[in-house]
C-alpha positions in Angstrom: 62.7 8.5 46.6 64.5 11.1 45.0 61.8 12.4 43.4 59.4 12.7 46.1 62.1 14.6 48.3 62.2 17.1 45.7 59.0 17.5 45.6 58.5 18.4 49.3 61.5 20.4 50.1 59.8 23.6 49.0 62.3 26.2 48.0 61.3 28.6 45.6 63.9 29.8 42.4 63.5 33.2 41.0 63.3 32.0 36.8 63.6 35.9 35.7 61.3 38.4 35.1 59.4 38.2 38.5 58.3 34.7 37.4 58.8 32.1 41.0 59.3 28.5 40.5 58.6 25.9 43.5 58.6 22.6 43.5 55.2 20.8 44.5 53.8 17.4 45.0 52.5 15.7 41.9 49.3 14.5 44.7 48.5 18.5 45.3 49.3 19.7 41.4 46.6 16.7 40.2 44.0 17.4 43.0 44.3 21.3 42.0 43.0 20.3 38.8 40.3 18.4 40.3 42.0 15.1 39.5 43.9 12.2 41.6 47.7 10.5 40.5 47.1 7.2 39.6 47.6 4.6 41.6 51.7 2.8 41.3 52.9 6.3 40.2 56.5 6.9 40.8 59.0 9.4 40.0 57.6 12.1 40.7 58.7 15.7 39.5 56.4 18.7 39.7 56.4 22.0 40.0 54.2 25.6 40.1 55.3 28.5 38.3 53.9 31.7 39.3 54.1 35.5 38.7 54.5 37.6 35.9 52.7 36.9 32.3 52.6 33.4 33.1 49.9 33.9 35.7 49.9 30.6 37.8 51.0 27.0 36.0 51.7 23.8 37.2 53.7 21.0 35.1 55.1 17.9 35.8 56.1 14.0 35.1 55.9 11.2 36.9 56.0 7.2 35.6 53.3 5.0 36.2 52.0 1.1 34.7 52.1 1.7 30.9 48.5 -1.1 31.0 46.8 1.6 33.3 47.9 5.2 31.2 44.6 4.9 28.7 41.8 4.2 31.5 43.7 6.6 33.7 43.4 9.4 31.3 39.8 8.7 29.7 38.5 8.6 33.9 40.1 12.8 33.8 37.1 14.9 34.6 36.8 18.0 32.6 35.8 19.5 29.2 37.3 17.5 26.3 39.5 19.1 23.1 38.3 16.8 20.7 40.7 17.0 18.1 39.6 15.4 14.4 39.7 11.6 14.5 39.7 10.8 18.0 37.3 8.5 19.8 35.0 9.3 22.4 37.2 10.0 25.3 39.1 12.2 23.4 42.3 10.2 24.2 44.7 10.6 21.0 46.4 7.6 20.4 49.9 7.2 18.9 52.7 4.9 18.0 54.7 6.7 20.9 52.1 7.0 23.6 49.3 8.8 24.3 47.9 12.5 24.7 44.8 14.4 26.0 44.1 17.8 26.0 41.4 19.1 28.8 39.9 22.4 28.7 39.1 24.2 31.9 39.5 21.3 35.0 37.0 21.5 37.5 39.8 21.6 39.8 40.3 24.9 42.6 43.0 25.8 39.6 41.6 28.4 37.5 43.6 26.8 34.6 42.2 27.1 30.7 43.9 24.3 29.2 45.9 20.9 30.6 47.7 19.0 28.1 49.2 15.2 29.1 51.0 13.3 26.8 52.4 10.3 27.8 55.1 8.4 26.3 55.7 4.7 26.2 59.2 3.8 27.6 58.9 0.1 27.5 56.6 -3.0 27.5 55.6 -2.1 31.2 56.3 1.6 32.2 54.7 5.0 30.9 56.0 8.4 31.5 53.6 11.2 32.2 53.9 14.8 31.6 51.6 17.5 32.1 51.1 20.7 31.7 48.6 23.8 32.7 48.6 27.0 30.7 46.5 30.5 31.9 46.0 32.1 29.1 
């Protein structure tokens, strides 16, 4: 629970050069982008970083059922980076985890580039990250 109360209390930290930080929901960052959190996610952490050179970018993790990360992120709408070797969906597999890079989301987020990797921490349990970049 932990996670979700930081993720609603809204204050905002000044990170330096007029750059403002803000904690978010993981539901609103993922919907931005035109996308949903899966379903058993937990954990949650995100936040939005706005201002200065960074324009407006959202990361985040959260943990959700390591059988459900690979349909989760091949069902991502958006315009694939389709990196050598990778199979349709565009989902990059490795002995770690998994990763997916989507160019321009259809989301309300004017956002160029989202990259998700996600990391296997055990026979059961994957941690997400993500991350938005405006370039």
């Amino acid at each position: 629970m932990g996670g979700l109360t930081y993720a609603f209390t809204g204050v905002e930290d000044t990170v330096g050069e007029g750059l403002q930080e803000r904690p978010m929901a993981c539901s609103e960052a993922m919907y931005a982008m035109g996308w949903v959190l899966p379903d058993h996610a937990s954990d949650q952490r995100c936040t939005e970083l706005s201002g200065g050179l960074a324009g407006h970018t959202q990361s985040g993790i959260f943990r959700m059922p390591r059988a459900d990360a690979r349909s989760w992120l091949a069902s991502l709408p958006g315009e694939r980076n389709r990196p050598g070797g990778v199979r349709s969906d565009s989902v990059v597999e490795r002995k770690e985890g998994l990763a997916l890079g989507i160019l321009r989301p259809p989301g309300s987020l004017q956002a160029d580039e989202v990259r998700v990797d996600v990391r296997w921490e055990g026979e059961d349990t994957a941690a997400v990250t993500f991350e938005t970049f405006d370039y």
